[in-house]
C-alpha positions as CSV (number, residue, x, y, z in Angstrom):
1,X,21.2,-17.4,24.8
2,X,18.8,-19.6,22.6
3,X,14.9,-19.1,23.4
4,X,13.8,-20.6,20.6
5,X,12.2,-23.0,23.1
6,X,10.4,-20.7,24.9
7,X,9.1,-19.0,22.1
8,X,7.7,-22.1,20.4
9,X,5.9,-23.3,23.3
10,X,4.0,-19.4,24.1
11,X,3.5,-18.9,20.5
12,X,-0.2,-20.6,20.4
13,X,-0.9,-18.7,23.5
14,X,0.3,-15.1,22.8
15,X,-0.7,-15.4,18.6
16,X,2.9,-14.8,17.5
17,X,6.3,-14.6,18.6
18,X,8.3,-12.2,21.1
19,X,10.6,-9.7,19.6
20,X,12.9,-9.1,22.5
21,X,12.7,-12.6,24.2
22,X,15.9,-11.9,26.2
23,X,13.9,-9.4,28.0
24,X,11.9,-12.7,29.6
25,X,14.3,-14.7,31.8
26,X,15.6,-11.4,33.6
27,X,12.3,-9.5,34.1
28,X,10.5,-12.8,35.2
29,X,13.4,-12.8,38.0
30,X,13.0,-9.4,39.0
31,X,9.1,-10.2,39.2
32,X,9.4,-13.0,41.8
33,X,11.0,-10.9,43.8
34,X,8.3,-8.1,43.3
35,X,6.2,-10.7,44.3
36,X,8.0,-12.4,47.1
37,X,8.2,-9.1,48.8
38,X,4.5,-8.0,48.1
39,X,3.8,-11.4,49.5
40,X,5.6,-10.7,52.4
41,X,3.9,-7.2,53.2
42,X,0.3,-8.6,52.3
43,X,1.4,-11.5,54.9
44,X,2.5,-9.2,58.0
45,X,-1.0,-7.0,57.3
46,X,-2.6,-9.8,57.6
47,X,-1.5,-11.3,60.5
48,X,-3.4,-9.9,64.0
49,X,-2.1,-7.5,66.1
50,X,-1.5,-8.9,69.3
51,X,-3.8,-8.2,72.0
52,X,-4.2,-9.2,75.6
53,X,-6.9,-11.1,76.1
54,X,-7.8,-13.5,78.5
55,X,-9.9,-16.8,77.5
56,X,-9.3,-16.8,74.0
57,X,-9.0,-20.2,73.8
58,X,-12.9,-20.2,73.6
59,X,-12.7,-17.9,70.5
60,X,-10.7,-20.0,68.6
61,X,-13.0,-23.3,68.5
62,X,-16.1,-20.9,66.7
63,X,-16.2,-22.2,63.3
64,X,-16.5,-18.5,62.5
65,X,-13.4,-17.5,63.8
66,X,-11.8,-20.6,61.4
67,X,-13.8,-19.2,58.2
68,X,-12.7,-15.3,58.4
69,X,-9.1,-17.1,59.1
70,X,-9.6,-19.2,55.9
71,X,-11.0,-16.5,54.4
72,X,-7.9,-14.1,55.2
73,X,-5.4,-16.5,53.8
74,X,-7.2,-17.2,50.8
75,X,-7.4,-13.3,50.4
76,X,-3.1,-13.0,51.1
77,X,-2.8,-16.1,48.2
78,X,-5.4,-14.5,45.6
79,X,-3.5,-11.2,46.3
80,X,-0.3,-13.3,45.4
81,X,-1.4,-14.8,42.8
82,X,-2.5,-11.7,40.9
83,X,0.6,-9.9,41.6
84,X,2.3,-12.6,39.8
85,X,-0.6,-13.0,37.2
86,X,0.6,-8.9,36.8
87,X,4.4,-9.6,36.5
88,X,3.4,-12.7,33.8
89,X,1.5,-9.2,31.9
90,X,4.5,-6.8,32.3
91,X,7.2,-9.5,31.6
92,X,5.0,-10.5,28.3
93,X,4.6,-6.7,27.4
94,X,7.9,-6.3,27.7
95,X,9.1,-8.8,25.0
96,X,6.8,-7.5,22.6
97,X,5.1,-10.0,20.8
98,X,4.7,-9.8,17.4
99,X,3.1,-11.3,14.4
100,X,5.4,-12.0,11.0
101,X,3.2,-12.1,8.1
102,X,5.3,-12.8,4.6
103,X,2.8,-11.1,1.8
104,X,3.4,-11.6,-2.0
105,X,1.6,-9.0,-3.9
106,X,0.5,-9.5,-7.7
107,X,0.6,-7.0,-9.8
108,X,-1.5,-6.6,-13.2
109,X,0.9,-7.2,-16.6
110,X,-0.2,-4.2,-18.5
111,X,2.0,-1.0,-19.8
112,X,0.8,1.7,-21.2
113,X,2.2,4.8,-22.8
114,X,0.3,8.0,-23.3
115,X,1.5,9.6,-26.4
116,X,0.7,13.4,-26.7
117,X,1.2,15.5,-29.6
118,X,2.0,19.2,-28.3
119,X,2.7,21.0,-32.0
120,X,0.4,24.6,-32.4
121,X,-2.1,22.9,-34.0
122,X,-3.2,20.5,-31.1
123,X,-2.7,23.2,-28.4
124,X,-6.3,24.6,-28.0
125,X,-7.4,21.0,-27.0
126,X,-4.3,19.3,-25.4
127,X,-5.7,20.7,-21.8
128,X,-8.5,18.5,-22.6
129,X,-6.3,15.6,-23.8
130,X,-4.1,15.6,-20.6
131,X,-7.8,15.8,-18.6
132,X,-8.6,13.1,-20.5
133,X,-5.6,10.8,-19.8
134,X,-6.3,11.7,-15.6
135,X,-9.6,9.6,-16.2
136,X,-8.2,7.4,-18.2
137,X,-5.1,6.7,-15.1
138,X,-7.9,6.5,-12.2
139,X,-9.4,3.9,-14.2
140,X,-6.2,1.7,-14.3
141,X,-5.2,-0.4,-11.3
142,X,-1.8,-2.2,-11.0
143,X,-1.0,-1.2,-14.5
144,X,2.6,0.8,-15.4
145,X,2.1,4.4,-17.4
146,X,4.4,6.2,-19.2
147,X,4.4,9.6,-20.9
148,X,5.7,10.4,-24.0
149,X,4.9,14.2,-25.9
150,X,6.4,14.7,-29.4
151,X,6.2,18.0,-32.0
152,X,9.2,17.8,-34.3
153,X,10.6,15.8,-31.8
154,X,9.6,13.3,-29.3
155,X,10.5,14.0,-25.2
156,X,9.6,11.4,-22.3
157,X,7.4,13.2,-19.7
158,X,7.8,10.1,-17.0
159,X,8.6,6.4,-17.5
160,X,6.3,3.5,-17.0
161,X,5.8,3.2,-13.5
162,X,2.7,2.3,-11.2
163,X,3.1,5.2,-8.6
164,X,0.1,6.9,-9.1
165,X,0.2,9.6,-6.8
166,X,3.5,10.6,-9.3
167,X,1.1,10.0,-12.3
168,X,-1.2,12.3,-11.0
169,X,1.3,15.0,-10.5
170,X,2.7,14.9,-13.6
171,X,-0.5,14.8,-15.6
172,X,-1.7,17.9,-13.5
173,X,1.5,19.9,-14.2
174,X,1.0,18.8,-18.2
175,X,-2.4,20.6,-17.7
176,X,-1.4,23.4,-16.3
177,X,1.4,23.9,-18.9
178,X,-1.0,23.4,-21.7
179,X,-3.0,25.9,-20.6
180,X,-0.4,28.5,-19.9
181,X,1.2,27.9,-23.3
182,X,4.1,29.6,-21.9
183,X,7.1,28.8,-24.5
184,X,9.4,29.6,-21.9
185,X,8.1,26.2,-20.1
186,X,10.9,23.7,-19.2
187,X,7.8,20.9,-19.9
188,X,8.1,22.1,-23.8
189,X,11.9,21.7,-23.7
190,X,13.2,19.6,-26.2
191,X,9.6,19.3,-28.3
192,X,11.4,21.4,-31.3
193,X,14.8,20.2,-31.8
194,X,14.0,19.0,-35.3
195,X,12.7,20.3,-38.4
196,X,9.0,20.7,-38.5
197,X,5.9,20.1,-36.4
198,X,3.5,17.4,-35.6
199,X,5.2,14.4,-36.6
200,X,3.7,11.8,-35.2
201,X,5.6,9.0,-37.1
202,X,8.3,9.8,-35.1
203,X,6.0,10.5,-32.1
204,X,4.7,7.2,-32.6
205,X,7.8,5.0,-33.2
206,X,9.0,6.9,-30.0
207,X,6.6,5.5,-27.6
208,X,6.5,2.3,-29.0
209,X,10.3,1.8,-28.1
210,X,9.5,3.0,-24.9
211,X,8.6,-0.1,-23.5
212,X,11.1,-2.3,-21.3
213,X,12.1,-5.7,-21.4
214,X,10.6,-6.6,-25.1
215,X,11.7,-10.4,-24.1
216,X,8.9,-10.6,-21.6
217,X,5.5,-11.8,-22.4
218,X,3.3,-8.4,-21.3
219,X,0.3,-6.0,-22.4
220,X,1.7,-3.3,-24.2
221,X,-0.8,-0.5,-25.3
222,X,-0.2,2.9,-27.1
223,X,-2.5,5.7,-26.1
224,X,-2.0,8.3,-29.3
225,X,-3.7,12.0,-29.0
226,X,-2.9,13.5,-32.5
227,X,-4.0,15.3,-35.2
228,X,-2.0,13.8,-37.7
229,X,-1.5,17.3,-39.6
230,X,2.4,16.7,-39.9
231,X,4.7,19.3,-41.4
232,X,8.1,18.9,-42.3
233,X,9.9,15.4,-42.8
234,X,10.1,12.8,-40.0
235,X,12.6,9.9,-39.9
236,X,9.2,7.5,-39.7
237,X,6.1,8.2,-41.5
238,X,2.7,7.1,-39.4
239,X,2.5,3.7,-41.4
240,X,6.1,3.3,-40.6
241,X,5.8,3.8,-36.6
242,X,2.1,1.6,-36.8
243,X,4.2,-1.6,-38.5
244,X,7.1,-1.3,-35.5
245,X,3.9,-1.2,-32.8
246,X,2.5,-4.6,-34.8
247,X,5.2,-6.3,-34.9
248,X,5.9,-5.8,-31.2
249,X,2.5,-6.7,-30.7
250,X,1.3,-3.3,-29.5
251,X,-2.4,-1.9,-29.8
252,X,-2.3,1.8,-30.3
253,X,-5.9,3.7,-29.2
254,X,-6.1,6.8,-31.9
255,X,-7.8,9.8,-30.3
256,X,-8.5,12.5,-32.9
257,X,-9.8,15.9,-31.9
258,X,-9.9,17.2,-35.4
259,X,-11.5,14.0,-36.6
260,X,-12.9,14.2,-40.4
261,X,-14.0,11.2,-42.4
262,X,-13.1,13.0,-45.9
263,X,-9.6,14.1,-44.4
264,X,-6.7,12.0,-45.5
265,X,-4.7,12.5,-42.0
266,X,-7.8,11.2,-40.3
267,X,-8.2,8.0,-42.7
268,X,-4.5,7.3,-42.5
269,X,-4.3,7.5,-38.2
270,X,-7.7,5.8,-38.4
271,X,-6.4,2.8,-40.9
272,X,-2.6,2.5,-38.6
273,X,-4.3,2.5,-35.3
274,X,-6.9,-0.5,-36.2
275,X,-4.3,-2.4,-38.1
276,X,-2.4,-2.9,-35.0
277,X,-5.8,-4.0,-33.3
278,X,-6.6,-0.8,-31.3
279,X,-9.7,1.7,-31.5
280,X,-9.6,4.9,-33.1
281,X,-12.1,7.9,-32.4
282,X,-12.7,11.5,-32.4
283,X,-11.9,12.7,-28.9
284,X,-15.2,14.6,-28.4
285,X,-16.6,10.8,-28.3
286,X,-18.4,10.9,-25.3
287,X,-17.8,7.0,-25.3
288,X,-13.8,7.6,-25.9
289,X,-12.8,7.4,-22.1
290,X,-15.0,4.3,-21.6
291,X,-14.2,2.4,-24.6
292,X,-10.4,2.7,-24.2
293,X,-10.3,1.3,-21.1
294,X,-12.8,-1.5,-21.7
295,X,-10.5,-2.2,-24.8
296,X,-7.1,-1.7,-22.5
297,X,-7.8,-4.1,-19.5
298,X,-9.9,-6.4,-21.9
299,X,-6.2,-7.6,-23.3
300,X,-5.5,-10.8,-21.1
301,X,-2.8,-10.0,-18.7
302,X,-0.3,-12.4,-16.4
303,X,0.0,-11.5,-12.5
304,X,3.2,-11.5,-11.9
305,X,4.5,-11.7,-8.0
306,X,6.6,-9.2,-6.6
307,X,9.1,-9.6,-4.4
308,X,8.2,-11.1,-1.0
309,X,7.7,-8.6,1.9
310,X,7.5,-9.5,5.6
311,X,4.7,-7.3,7.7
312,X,5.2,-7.8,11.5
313,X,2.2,-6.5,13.6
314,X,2.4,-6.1,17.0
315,X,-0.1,-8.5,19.0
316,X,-0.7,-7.3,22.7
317,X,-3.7,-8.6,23.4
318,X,-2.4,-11.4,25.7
319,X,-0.6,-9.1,27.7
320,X,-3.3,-6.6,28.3
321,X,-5.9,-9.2,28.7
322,X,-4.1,-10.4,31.8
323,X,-2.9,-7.1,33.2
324,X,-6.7,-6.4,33.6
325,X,-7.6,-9.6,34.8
326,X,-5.1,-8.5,37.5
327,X,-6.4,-5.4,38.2
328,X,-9.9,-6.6,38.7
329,X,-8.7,-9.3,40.4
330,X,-7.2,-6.6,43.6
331,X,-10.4,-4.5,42.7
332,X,-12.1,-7.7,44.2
333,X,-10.1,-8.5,46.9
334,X,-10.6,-4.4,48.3
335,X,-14.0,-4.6,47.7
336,X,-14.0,-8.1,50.0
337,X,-11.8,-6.7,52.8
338,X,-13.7,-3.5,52.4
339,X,-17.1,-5.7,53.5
340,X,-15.6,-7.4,56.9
């Protein structure tokens, strides 16, 4: 059966629409009949029991006796009237109506990739790295993070997502790890399946290609924790993996805990990370946290729409608001009879 009609025309009243509007036609029957036969019983209370009397005929002139009879049946018809008012409430309730809302959230254009380098010589400080990188994720809103940790090889923690609850999780079992330095840790599996230690041109060329979708116009930043004391040969040196993150237009932010201006490592990560337009600094920079994200959500980003969701709320207010005009309503007509 088609309602459409009846939901149109009680939609400005109600706020919304019903959810169950077959409910309606059936329960508005059954409540006529409620209230036929509450009418009926309100009708035989009031009529007068009948008494003998003689010379009544008197009685029935007094313009008092025709106001407490007006009075009665405007008391039977109010008492009517709210039962039905009451039905209208229950009937109403029963539907359910409902507001539909269609939202289209917008989400920030930004992905970034923490890259952590776990070899021995980074250990003692990666604990503070990963801490770190938790300030640096409750700074971000609506961006996607990744999580990329490399020694003689490089091993995805998590891929870019914007969950951050995950994020969190992940960054606080990275910590814990770190400071366990348990070798025996599945978190360290696959970190040494090459020759070497520390090779960030690998480590680096690995979290630039872990980006998705290249053919889409977004924000792509490099977050780079690193020493750069590399042993052993790597299939990309640090230049190498700092031209592949320029010409994909990604900014790598150096953080150096080891950070000496007369050491070559340090001049080299210094010199890749600002060709490709980032920041680089030593990590005990109080400012490092601060700058990095200022530098981060600095790059102009799109807001891309996500796909459109429908909230439905439910919106009883019409309902209830007439159930307790109702009640009031026989609260009044007690406290009337109650007075006579």
């Amino acid at each position: 059966m088609d309602l459409t009609w009846l939901e149109t025309a009680l939609a400005p009243f109600l706020g919304g629409t019903l959810s169950q509007p077959l409910l309606v036609l059936p329960a508005l029957g059954a409540a006529v009949v409620v209230a036929m036969v509450v009418w009926l019983v309100l009708r035989r209370r009031g009529e007068p029991v009948p008494v003998a009397l003689a010379n009544t005929e008197l009685l029935r002139t007094l313009p008092e006796y025709h106001r407490a009879v007006r009075r009665q049946r405007w008391l039977v018809a109010g008492g009517v009237a709210l039962v039905g008012l009451l039905a209208v409430a229950a009937v109403l309730g029963a539907a359910r109506p409902v507001q539909r809302v269609t939202l289209v959230d917008q989400k920030d254009n930004r992905d970034i990739v923490l890259c952590l380098d776990v070899s021995g010589s980074m250990i003692d400080v990666d604990a503070e790295v990963v801490s770190t990188f938790l300030r640096l994720a409750d700074g971000f809103r609506g961006e996607r993070i990744s999580m990329v940790i490399f020694n003689s090889s490089a091993v995805p923690v998590f891929p870019l997502t914007d969950d951050y609850d995950f994020v969190g999780d992940q960054l606080r079992r990275a910590q814990r790890s770190l400071t366990l330095v348990d070798g025996k840790d599945p978190f360290f599996a696959g970190t040494l399946n090459g020759a070497g230690s520390s090779l960030i041109g690998d480590g680096l060329a690995t979290c630039v290609r872990s980006f998705d979708h290249p053919e889409l116009q977004r924000a792509r930043s490099v977050i780079l924790a690193s020493d750069n004391e590399a042993a052993g040969k790597s299939l990309f040196t640090m230049p190498e993996g700092g031209q592949l993150a320029k010409a994909a237009g990604i900014q790598v932010y150096g953080m150096n805990p080891s950070d000496n201006p007369s050491s070559s490592a340090a001049v080299e990560m210094r010199q890749v990370v600002e060709a490709t337009g980032g920041i680089y600094f030593a990590l005990n920079d109080v400012s490092a946290v601060r700058r990095t994200l200022e530098a981060v959500t600095a790059r102009e980003a799109t807001r891309i729409p996500s796909a459109p969701r429908t909230v439905i709320h439910d919106v009883p207010g019409v309902p209830i608001a007439l159930a307790a005009l109702a009640v009031l309503g026989f609260l009044g007509i007690r406290r009337i009879r109650w007075r006579r």
